[in-house]
Phi, psi and omega in degrees: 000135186298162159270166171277335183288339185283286178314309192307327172302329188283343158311320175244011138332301201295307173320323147292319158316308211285348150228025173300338198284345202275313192287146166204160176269135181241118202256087180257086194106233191229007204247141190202119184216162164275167181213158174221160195266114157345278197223183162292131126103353216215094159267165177251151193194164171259123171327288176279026164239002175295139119310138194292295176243219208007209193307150159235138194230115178247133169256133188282149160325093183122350160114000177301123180236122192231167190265151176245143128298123186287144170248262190217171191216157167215102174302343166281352177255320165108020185246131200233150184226138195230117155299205148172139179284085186162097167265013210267309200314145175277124168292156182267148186277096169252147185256140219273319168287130214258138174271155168332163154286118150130336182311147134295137194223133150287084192271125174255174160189213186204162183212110156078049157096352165213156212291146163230151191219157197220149182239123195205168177236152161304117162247002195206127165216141190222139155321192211282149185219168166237121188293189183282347174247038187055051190255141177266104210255119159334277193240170196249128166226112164236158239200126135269085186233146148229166214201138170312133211284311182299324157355323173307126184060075132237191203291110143261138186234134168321153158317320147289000215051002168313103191285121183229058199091180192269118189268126181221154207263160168243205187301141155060035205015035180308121180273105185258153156217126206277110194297170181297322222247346139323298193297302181320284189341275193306285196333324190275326186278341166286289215314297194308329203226000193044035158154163211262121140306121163219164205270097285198127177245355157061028167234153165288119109265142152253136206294161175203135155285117181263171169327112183141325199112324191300181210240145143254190154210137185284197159231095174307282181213171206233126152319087214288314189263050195241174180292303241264327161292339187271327176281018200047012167307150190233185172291118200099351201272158199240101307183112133309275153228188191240140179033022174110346225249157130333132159275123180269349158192206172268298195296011154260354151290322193285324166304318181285051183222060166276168155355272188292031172237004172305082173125345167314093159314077148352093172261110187240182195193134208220170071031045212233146172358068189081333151336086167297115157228162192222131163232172174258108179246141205239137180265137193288195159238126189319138186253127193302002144238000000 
């Protein structure tokens, strides 16, 4: 007669067989990390296990190893999109429901053609957050695991085994996983346009306390051909508030410069040698070098 440790295990044997076919190993540089197949012919992977340039290599389930393409990446999200000639490969079925704080979780991934696996809980789970590099993440899931460094952009799976995102490592190897209806988004906004917009004021700032106590950001230096040149702004002028609103600091400006702010008008109010002045700033799209 079976034990119950016995069944559970063989549960998540299965569980990991049941998307070894998905996983692939991705290989960049010096750099080695996982992926799962999207669509045909399309993987998917974390960004920051990606190398900035040169080949990129994916090994398949059983050690077959073939060249990839970057189709596009968006380092505020952590999501990278990969071509490979093999419409053959099976996509993972991901499911859109987060499991709870306190859940069990099955992190997979995959390393030189075969598959790895790590055991963990939901330890944190929060509504839509914005990284640091303003990118807009459905939900904040974080995992109390410990996990193979090659782990990155591969799988957490639900109890059922049902994949409900991607595992990307934060600050402090902290283990994040970039939800399912996040990975859809961006991953269509890659495949289509080959990279996520963002929004570009074409100034150098840094935060300052102005007269008063209050918080501002200065203008370090002006981009000649940027919005922020275009608005007339110079060097030295100091940004008070924004659209009526306070600055409250620099990195919630910089964050509100997402996807959707391209092309967005600015009444801003500024700071010029003692002065109050109000400009129109029309915000640019951030430039790919």
């Amino acid at each position: 007669m079976r034990t119950e440790i016995e069944n559970f295990s063989t549960a998540l044997e299965s569980m990991v067989a049941g998307q070894a076919a998905s996983l692939v190993s991705v290989t960049s540089d010096r750099m080695q990390a996982s992926g799962f197949v999207w669509r045909a012919g399309r993987i998917v992977t974390s960004d920051e296990g990606l190398a900035d340039d040169g080949e990129v290599r994916v090994t398949l389930a059983g050690g077959e190893t073939i060249a990839a393409e970057v189709v596009g990446r968006d380092p505020s999200t952590a999501v990278a999109l990969l071509k490979v000639e093999r419409s053959e490969l099976r996509p993972v079925a991901m499911a859109a429901a987060i499991p709870s704080a306190g859940a069990l979780v099955v992190a997979v991934g995959a390393e030189a053609g075969t598959a790895t696996a790590g055991l963990g809980l939901v330890s944190l789970l929060r509504g839509p957050w914005q990284s640091m590099r303003g990118g807009e993440i459905d939900a904040r899931i974080e995992l109390d695991a410990r996990l193979r460094r090659t782990t990155e952009g591969g799988l957490a799976l639900n109890s059922a085994g049902q994949a409900f995102g991607m595992i990307v490592f934060g600050p402090r190897r902290r283990v994040l996983v970039i939800p399912t209806l996040t990975l859809g988004r961006i991953a269509a906004r890659l495949e289509s346009h080959g990279r996520i917009p963002r929004g570009y004021l074409g100034l150098g700032l840094q935060p300052v306390t102005v007269e008063g106590g209050g918080l501002g950001v200065i203008v370090m230096s002006v981009d000649p051909k940027g919005p922020g040149a275009a608005a007339d702004m110079h060097q030295g002028d100091v940004l008070v508030t924004c659209d009526g609103k306070p600055i409250s600091g620099l990195q919630p400006l910089l964050r509100s410069l997402g996807p959707d702010s391209v092309g967005r008008l600015l009444a801003i109010e500024l700071r010029r040698g003692g002065q109050l002045h109000q400009v129109k700033l029309q915000i640019g799209e951030r430039p790919t070098t």
